[in-house]
C-alpha positions in Angstrom: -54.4 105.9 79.7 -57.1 104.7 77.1 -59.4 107.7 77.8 -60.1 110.1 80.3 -62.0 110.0 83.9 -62.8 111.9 86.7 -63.1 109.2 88.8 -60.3 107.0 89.1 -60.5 103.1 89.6 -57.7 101.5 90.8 -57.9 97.9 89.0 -58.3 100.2 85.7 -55.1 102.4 86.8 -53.0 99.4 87.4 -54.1 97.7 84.4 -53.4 101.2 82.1 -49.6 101.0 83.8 -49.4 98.0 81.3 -49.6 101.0 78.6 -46.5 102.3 79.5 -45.1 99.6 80.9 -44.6 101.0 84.5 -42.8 99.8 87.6 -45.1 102.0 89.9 -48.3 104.1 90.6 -48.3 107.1 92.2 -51.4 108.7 93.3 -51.2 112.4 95.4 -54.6 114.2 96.3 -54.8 117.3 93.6 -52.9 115.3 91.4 -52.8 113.1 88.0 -52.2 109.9 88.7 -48.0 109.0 87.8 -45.9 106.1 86.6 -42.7 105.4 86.5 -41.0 103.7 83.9 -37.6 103.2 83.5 -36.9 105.8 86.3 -38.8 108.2 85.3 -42.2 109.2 86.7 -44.7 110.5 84.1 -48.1 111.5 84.7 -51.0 109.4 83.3 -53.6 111.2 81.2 -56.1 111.3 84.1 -58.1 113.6 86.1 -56.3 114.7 89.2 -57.7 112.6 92.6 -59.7 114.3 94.7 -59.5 113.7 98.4 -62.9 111.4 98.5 -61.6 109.6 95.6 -58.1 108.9 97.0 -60.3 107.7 99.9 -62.0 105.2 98.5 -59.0 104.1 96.5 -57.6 103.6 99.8 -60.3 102.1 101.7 -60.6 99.7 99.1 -56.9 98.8 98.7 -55.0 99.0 101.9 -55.6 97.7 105.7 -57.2 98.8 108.4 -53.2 99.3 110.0 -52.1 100.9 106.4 -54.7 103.1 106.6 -54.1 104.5 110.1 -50.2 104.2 109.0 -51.2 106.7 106.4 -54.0 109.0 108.0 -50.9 109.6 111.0 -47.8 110.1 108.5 -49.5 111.7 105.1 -48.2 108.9 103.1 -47.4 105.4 102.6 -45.2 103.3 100.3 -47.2 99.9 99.8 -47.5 97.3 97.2 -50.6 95.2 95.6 -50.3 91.4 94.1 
C-alpha cells in the first residue's frame, strides 16, 4: 500500500491490489489486510481490521443475504465488479 491507515477503505484496498498486482483481497478481523498474487497471499502494509471496521466494509459491500450468509457461517467467499 501507498501509506499507512487505521481505517481501512475498501475502494482504496482494491485499488492498492493494483500495486502488487493481486488476484484477491483478504480481510480477517485482527488482521492486515492480504493479497494474493501469483499464489501466494501476502499481507498489505496496513493496519489490522478491527471488528467495526470489517463491519462497515461489509455493510457497505455485500447484501443484505451475504451479510446474514456471513454473520451465521463466520465467513464468506464473494466477489466485487
Amino acid at each position: 500500500m501507498n501509506e499507512k491507515s487505521t481505517e481501512p477503505n475498501l475502494v482504496r484496498l482494491l485499488a492498492d491490489m493494483d500495486d502488487f498486482p493481486a488476484s484477491d483481497l483478504f480481510l480477517c478481523e485482527g488482521k492486515a489486510p492480504a493479497v494474493r498474487v501469483h499464489g501466494t497471499v501476502t499481507a498489505m502494509d496496513a493496519a489490522a481490521t478491527t471488528a467495526s471496521e470489517l463491519d462497515a466494509l461489509l455493510k457497505h459491500a455485500l447484501s443484505p443475504a451475504q451479510r446474514e450468509r456471513f454473520a451465521s457461517r463466520g465467513d464468506l467467499d464473494t466477489g466485487l465488479s
